[in-house]
C-alpha positions, 0 to 999 in steps of 0.5 A: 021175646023181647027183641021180636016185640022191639022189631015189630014196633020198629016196623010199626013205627017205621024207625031203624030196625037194627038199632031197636033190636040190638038197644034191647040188649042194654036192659036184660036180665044180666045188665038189670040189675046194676041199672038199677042199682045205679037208678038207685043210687041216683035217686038216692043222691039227689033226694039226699039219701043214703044209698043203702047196701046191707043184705042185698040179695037179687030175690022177690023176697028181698025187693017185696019186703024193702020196696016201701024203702027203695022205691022213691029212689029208685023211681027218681032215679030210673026217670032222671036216667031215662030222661038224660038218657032220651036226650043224649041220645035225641042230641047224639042223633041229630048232631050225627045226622047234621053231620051226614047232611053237610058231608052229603052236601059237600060231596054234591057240591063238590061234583057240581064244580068238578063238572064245571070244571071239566065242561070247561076244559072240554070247551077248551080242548074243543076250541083248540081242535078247531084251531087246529083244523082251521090251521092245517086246512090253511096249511093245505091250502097253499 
């Protein structure tokens, strides 16, 4: 469900489908759970907590009875995630995009002076065609 809703958005959007689809893969119920692990201990790092571990189990009764503890945590640090995450990724893209636009450039530029250079050795093949007309006419002449 959640891949069709990411490509309905994608589409709405008007930004790259596949990408959309197969980023949704990164948070699933298999990877969740050591994203959040990490988001907390994060938060706890920068808000000078200590990550605590004991009796940890992936239940809702486990998160219903320790939210009041972990939640500032873990908020903390899903938003610093998210944000770091957001600007590698904007950063990631525009230096690959730069990158497309300059090779796209050079290959252009590259064949405009290949045909400049080929235009020129067709002006000059064709000057020593004429040359060589005007001097077997001269040749045929006497």
């Amino acid at each position: 469900m959640q891949m069709l809703v990411a490509a309905a958005f994608a589409i709405l959007i008007r930004c790259n489908l596949p990408i959309s689809v197969a980023l949704v893969w990164i948070s699933n119920p298999v990877t969740l759970p050591a994203l959040l692990l990490f988001a907390y201990q994060i938060g706890a790092w920068l808000l000078g907590e200590r990550a605590e571990y004991e009796a940890f189990t992936l239940s809702w009764d486990w998160m219903h009875a320790r939210m009041g503890q972990i939640w500032a945590p873990l908020l903390l640090g899903s938003l610093v995630c998210g944000v770091v995450s957001g600007f590698l990724g904007w950063a990631g893209m525009q230096i690959i995009w730069r990158w497309h636009v300059v090779q796209r450039w050079e290959r252009r530029r590259n064949v405009r002076r290949l045909r400049a250079v080929m235009a020129e050795k067709e002006k000059e093949a064709a000057a020593l065609s004429e040359q060589d007309r005007g001097s077997n006419e001269e040749k045929g002449r006497s």
